[in-house]
C-alpha positions as CSV (number, residue, x, y, z in Angstrom):
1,X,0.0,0.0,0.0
2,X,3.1,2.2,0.8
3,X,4.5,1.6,-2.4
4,X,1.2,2.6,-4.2
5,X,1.4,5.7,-2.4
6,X,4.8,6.6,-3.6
7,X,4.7,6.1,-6.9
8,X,1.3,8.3,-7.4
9,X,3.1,11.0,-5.6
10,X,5.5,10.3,-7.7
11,X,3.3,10.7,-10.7
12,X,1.6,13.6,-9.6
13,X,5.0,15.6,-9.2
14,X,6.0,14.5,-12.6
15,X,3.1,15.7,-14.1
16,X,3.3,19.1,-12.0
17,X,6.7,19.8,-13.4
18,X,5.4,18.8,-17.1
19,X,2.6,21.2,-17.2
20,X,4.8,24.1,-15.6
21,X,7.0,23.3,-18.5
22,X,4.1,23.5,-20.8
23,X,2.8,27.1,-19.3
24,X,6.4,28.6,-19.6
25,X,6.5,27.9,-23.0
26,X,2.8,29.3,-23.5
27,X,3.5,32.5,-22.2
28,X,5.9,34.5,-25.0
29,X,8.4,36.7,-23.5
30,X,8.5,40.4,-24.6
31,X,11.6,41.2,-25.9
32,X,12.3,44.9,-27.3
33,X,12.1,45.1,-31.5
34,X,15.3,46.2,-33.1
35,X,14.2,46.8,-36.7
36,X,10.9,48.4,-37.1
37,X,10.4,49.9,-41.6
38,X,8.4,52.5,-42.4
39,X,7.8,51.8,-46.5
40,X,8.7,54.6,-48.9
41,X,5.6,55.6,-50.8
42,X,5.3,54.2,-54.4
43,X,4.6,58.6,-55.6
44,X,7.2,60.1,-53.1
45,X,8.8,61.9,-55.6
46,X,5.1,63.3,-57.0
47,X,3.4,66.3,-56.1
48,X,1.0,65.6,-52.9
49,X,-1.6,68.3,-52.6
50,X,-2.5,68.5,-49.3
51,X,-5.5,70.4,-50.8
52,X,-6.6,68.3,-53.2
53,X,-5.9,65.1,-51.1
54,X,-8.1,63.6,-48.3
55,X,-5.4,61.5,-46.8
56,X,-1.8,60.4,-47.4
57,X,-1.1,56.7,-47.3
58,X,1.7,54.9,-45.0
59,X,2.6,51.2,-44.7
60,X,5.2,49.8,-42.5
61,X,6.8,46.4,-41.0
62,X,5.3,45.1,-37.7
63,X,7.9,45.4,-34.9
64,X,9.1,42.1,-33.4
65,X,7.8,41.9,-30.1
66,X,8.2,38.4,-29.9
67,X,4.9,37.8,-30.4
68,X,1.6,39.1,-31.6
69,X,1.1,42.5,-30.0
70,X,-1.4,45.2,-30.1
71,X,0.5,47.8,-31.7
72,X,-0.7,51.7,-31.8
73,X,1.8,53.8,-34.6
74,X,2.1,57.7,-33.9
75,X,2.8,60.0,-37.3
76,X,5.9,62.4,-37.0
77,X,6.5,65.0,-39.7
78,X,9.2,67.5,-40.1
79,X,10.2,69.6,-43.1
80,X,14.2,69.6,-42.2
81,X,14.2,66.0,-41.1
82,X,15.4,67.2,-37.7
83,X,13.5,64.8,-35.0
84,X,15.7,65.5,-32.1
85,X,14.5,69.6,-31.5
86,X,11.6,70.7,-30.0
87,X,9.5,72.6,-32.4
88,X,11.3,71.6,-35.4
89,X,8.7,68.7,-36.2
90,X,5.5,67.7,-35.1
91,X,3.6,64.5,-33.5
92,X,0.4,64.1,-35.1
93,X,-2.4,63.8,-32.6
94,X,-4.3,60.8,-34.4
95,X,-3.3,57.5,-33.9
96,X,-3.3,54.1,-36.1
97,X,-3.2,50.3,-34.9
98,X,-3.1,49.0,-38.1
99,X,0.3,48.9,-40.5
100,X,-1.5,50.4,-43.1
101,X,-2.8,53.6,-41.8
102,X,-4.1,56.3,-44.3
103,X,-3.1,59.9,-43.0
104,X,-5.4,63.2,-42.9
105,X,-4.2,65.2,-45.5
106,X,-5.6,67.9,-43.3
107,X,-3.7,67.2,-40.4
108,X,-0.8,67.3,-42.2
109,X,-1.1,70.4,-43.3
110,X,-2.1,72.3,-40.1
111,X,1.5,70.7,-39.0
112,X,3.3,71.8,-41.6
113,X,1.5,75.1,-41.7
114,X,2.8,76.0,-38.2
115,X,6.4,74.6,-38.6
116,X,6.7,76.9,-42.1
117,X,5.3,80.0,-40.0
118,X,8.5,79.1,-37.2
119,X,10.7,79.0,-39.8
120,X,10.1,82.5,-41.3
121,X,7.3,81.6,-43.7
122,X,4.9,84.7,-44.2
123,X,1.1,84.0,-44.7
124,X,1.5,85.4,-48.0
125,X,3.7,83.0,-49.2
126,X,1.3,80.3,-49.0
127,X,1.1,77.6,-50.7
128,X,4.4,76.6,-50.8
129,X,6.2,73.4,-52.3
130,X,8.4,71.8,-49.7
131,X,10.4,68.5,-48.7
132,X,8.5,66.5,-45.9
133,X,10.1,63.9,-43.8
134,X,7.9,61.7,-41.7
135,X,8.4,58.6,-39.2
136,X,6.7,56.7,-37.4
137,X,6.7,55.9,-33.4
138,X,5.2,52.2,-32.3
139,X,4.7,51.0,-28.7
140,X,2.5,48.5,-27.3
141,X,-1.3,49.6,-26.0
142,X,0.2,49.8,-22.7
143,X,3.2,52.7,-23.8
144,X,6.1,49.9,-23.6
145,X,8.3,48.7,-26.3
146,X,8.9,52.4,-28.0
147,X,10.4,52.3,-31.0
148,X,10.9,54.8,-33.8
149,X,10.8,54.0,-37.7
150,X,13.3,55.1,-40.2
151,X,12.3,58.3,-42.2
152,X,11.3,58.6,-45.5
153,X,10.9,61.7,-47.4
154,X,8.0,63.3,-49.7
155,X,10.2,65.6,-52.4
156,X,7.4,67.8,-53.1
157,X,4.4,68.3,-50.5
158,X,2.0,71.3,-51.6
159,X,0.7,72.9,-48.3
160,X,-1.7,75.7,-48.4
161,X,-2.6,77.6,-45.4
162,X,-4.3,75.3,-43.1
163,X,-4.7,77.7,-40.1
164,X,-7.7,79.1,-39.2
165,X,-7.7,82.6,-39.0
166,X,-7.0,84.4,-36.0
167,X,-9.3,86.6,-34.6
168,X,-10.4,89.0,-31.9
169,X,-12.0,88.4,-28.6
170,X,-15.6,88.5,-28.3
171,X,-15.5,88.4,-24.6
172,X,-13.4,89.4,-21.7
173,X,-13.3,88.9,-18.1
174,X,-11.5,90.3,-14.8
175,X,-10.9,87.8,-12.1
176,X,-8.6,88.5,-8.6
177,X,-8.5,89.7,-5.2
178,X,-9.4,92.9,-6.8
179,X,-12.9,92.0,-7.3
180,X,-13.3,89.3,-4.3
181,X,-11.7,86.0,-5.3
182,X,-10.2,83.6,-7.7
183,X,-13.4,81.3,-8.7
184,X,-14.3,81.8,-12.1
185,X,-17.9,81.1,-11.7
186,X,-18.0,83.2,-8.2
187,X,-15.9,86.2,-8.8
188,X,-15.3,87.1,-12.4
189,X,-16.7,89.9,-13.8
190,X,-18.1,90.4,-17.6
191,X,-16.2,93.4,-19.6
192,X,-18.1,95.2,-21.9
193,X,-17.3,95.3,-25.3
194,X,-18.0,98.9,-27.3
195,X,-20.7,98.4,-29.9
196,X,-17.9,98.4,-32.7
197,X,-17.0,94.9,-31.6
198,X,-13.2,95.6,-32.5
199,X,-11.9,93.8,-29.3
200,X,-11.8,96.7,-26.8
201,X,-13.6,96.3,-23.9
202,X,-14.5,98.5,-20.7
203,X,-15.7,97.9,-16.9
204,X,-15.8,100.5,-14.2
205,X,-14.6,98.8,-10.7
206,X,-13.6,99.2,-7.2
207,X,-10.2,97.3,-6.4
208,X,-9.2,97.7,-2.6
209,X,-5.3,98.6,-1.6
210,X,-3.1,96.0,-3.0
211,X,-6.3,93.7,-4.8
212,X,-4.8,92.0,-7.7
213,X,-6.4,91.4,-11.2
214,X,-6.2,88.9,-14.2
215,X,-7.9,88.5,-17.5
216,X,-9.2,86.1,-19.9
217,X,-11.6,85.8,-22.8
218,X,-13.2,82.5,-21.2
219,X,-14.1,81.9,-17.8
220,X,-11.7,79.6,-17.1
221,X,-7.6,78.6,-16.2
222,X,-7.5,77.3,-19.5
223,X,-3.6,78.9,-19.9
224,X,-4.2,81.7,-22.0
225,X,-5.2,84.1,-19.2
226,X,-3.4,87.3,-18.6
227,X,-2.2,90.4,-16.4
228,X,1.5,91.6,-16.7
229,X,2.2,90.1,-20.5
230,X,-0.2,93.1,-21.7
231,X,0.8,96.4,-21.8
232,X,-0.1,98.8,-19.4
233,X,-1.5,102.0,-18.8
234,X,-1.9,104.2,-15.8
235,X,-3.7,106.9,-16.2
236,X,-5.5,107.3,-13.3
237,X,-2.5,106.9,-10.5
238,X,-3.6,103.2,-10.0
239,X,0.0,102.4,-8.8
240,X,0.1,99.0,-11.5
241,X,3.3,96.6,-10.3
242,X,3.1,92.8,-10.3
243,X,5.3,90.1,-11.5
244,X,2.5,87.6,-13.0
245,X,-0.9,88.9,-11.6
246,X,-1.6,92.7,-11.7
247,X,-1.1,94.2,-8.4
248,X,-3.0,98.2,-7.7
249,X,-1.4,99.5,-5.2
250,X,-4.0,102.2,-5.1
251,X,-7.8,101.6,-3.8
252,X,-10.5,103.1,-6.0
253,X,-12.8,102.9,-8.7
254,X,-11.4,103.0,-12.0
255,X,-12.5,102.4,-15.4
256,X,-10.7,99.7,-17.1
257,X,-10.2,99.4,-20.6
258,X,-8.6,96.3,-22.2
259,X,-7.6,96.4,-26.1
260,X,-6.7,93.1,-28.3
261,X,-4.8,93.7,-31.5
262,X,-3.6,91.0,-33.7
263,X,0.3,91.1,-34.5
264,X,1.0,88.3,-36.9
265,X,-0.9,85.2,-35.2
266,X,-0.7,86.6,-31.8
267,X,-3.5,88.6,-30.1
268,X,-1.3,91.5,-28.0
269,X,-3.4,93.1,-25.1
270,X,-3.2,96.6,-23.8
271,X,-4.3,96.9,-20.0
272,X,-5.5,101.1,-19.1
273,X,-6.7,101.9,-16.0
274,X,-8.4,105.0,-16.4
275,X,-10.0,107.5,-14.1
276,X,-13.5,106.6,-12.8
277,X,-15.1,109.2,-15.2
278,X,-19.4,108.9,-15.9
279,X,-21.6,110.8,-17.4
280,X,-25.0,111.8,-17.9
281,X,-26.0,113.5,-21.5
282,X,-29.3,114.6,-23.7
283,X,-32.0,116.0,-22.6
284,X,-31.8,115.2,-18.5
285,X,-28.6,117.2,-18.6
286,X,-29.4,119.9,-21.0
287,X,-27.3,119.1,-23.9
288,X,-24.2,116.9,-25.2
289,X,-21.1,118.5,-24.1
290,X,-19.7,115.7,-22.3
291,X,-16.2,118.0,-21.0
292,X,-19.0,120.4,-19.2
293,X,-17.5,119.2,-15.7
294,X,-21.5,119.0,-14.3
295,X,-22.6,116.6,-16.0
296,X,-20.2,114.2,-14.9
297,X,-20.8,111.7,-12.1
298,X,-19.7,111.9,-8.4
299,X,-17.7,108.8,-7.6
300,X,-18.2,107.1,-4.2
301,X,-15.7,106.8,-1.5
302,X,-15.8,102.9,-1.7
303,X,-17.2,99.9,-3.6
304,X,-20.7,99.7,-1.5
305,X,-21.4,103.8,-2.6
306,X,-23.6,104.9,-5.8
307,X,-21.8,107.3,-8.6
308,X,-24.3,109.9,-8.8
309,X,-25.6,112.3,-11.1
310,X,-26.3,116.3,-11.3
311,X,-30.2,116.4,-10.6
312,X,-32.2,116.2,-13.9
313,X,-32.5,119.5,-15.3
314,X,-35.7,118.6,-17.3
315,X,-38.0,115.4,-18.4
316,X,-36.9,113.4,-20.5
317,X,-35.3,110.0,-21.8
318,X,-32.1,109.2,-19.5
319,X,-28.9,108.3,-21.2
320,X,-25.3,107.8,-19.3
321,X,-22.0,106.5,-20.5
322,X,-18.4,106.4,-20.2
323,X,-16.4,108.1,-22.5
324,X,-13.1,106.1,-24.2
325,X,-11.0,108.0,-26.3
326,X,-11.8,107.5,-29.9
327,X,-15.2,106.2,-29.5
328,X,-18.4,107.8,-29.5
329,X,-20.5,107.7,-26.8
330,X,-23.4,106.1,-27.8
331,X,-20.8,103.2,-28.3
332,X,-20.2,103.0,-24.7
333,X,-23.8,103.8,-22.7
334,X,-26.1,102.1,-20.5
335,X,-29.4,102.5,-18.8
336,X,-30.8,101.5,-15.9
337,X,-34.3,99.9,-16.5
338,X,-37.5,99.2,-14.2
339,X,-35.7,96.0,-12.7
340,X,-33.2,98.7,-11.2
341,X,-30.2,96.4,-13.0
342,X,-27.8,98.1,-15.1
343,X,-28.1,97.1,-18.8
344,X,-25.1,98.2,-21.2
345,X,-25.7,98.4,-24.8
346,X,-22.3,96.7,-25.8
347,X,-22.3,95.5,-29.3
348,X,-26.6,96.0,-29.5
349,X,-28.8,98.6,-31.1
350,X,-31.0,100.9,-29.3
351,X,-31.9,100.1,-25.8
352,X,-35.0,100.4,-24.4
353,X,-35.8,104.0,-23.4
354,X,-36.4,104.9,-19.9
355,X,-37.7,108.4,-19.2
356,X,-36.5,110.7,-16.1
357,X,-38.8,113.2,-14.1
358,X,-37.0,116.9,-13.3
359,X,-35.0,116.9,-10.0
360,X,-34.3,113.1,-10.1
361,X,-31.0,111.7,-9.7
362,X,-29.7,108.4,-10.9
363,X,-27.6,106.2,-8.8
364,X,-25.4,103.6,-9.7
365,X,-23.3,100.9,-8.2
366,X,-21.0,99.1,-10.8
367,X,-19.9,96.3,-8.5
368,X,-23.6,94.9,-7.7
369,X,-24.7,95.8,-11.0
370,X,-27.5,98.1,-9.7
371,X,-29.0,101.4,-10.2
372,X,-32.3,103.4,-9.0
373,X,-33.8,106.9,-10.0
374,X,-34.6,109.1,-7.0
């Protein structure tokens, strides 16, 4: 019985041994590829128009994993077969995990568009013939086993100017201690933009001793915000500093005016802080001279105060503004309305008229957004 027992253990360790055998060679062992062929295209030497085409065509060798691997292949183009700089060639964002891959013509030539530009290339000069190299980079679904193609190069790629155009801001927002926090849903405040749409906006606010500001079209860190890249103006004794964020030294209303201009593909900004200046004109203040020093405003002594008018001199429709140097000010007026909320006419037509007794006053408060008629 002993024996019996001995040789099924026996057995049963022989057979244990076998099938570990078995699963070792089962499992394939990744070993790292060492030749990996992108194909030169049969028309390399032709003209590809990027314009004309919907996609360019690749092929290439599998890499040797050691076995059969989910492979994803990343496009790389460059137009001085330079792979090694930053900026001097570009890593397509769409990605292939077949070896036959057929390449947006499109995407190529946004790439190519931008690396021309770096290179001195002038909008003007568009389209242009040019060399293109490409490669390719492989890895495995899970980012191991990178490995890079040779290069093979187009002679003559037609690229037109794939860019969209750039173009000014349609918005613009302040955000910052200046105007009670950081939270872009909480805290920002709308500019206004004058009715000409050009990308100049305006906002009269009250920024306490040492607040600091930033702007951005969206509401949003999306990266593009700014403060101390723009330009600024003082023009109203602000005291601007700041090393990143704009910092007023000074507390006070002011009226701030930001202006976009386009400089090649850039949009430059130009930051004024200008003195808290309102006025009322027409018929309430008996005429249109908007340097008569009684028609303008009194400013408050803080942000919680109302800007107030000269009493109304007769009845008759209301109308207020800012004045920006350059524009007109029907470009840059407001009203306050029966819901006692200030309404700007920004880029709009008419607004809806509102008409003012003799001896009234209007008040406004540009940091709550609210106004009254007393």
């Amino acid at each position: 019985m002993k024996k019996i027992t001995i040789w099924a253990s026996l057995f049963l360790g022989l057979s244990l041994f076998t099938a570990c055998e078995d699963d070792r060679d089962s499992n394939p062992i990744l070993q790292d590829p060492t030749a990996f062929v992108l194909n030169t295209p049969a028309y390399s030497t032709a003209v590809y128009d990027l314009s004309k085409s919907s996609s360019v065509e690749l092929t290439c060798s599998q890499p040797d994993y050691g076995f059969t691997a989910a492979t994803v292949y990343t496009v790389q183009v460059s137009l001085n077969n330079d792979f090694t700089t930053e900026g001097t060639y570009t890593t397509l964002a769409t990605t292939y995990t077949t070896a036959k891959m057929n390449v947006d013509a499109s995407e190529i030539a946004t790439a190519a568009t931008t690396m021309a530009l770096a290179n001195g290339k002038t909008e003007d000069e568009f389209p242009i013939v040019t060399k293109m190299y490409v490669r390719l980079k492989a890895a495995l679904t899970t980012g191991t086993g990178e490995i890079y193609s040779n290069v093979v190069e187009l002679q003559n790629v037609r690229v037109h100017f794939a860019l969209s155009p750039v173009v000014l801001p349609k918005t613009m927002n302040i955000i910052g201690s200046g105007v009670g926090g950081w939270d872009w849903e909480k805290n920002a405040i709308a500019m206004i933009p004058t009715y000409d749409n050009n990308g100049t906006f305006w906002r009269m606010i009250y920024v306490p001793e040492k607040g600091e500001l930033k702007f951005n079209i969206e509401k949003a860190w999306d990266g593009v915000e700014f403060a101390t890249t723009a330009t600024l103006k003082d023009n109203a004794e602000a005291g601007l500093s700041g090393d990143g964020n704009i910092v007023v030294a000074n507390a006070g209303w002011y009226l701030v005016v930001v202006k976009a201009e386009i400089v090649g593909r850039n949009i430059v900004y130009t930051v004024e802080f200008n003195k808290p200046e309102v006025y009322l004109t027409g018929g309430t203040a008996g005429g249109w001279d908007f340097f008569d020093e009684t028609n303008k405003f009194t400013v408050p002594a803080d942000g919680e105060g109302f800007f107030t008018s000269i009493p109304f001199v007769a009845t008759g429709e209301v109308r207020m503004c800012v004045k920006l140097k350059d524009v007109d000010w029907w470009k840059t007026e407001f009203i306050v309305l029966a819901d006692g909320l200030i309404s700007y006419r920004g880029t709009g037509g008419d607004q809806d008229k509102f008409t003012g007794s003799a001896g009234q006053k209007a008040y406004l408060n540009f940091m709550t957004g609210k106004g009254k008629y007393e």
